[in-house]
ZALO-511413 format. One record per residue (C-alpha): x negated, y negated, z. Coordinates in steps of 0.1 Angstrom, whole numbers, plus 2048, in hexadecimal, padded with zeros to 3 digits. Each point is the difference from the previous one (the first is absolute). Layout:
BEGIN
> px py pz
> X Y Z
...
This chain:
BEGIN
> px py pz
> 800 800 800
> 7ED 7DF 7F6
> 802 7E6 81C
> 819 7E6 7E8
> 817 820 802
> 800 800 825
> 801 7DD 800
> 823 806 7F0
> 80E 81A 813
> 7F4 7E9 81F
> 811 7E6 7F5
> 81F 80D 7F4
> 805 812 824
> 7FD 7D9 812
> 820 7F0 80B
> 804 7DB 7F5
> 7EF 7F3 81E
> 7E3 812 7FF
> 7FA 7FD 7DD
> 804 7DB 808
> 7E7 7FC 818
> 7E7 814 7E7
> 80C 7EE 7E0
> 7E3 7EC 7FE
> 7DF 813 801
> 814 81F 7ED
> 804 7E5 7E3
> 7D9 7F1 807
> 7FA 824 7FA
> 813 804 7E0
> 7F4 7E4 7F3
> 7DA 806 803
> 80E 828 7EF
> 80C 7EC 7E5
> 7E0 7EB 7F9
> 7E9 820 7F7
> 807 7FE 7E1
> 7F3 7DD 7FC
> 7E3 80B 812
> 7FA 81C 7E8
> 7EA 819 817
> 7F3 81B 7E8
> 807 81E 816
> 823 7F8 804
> 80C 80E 7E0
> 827 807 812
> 806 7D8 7FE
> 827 806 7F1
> 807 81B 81C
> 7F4 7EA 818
> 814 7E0 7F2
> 822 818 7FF
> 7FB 80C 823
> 7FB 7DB 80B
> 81F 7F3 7ED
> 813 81D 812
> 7F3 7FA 826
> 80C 7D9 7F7
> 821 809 7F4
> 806 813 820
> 7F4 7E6 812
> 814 7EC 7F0
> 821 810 807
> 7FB 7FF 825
> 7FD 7D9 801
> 811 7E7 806
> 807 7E1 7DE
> 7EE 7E8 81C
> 7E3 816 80C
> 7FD 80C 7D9
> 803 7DC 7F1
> 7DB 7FC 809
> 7F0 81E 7F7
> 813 7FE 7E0
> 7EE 7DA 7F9
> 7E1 80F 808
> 803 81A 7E9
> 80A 7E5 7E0
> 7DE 7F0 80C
> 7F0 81E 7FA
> 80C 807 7DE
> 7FB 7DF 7F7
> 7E0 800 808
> 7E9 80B 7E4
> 7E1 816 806
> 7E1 7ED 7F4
> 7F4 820 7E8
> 822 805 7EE
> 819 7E2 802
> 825 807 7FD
> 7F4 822 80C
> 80B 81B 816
> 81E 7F2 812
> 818 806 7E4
> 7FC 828 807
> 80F 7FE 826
> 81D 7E8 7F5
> 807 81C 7E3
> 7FE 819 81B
> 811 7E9 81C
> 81D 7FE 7E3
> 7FF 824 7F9
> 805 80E 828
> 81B 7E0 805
> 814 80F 7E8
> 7FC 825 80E
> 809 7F3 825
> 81D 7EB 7F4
């Protein structure tokens, strides 16, 4: 079981509450999952597996929150994707919103 998979499970077992309190450094987490592929690392060769697993732990994060504790983490999220990665501008953060899109649609 790779740890984003447990991360999942964790977080789909929280009450609101808890997953509230945890919210933040789950997403700081997340986010800094989703930046490997900016960062490129040559013996990472599993970048899309680790992307979809990331994109799934948020979404269940995201259905345990609240529209005013997720408001925020959602911003910081658009300032991500906004922000392009020096080596390839425009770059990687189109893949999670296609995936983001993808598991909304399955969940809803």
């Amino acid at each position: 079981m790779s740890l984003l998979a447990m991360a999942q499970r964790t977080v789909e077992q929280m009450d609101s509450t808890t997953a509230a309190q945890h919210a933040d450094s789950c997403f700081t987490f997340l986010l800094k999952a989703l930046d490997l592929r900016q960062k490129r690392p040559a013996h990472l060769p599993a970048l899309d597996t680790i992307e979809q697993g990331s994109v799934a732990v948020l979404l269940a994060l995201t259905m345990k929150l609240s529209e005013a504790k997720f408001k925020p983490l959602f911003l910081r999220l658009l300032d991500w994707a906004a922000t392009p990665p020096a080596a390839q501008p425009g770059g990687f953060a189109p893949i999670c919103h296609c995936l983001l899109h993808d598991l909304l649609q399955e969940w809803l």
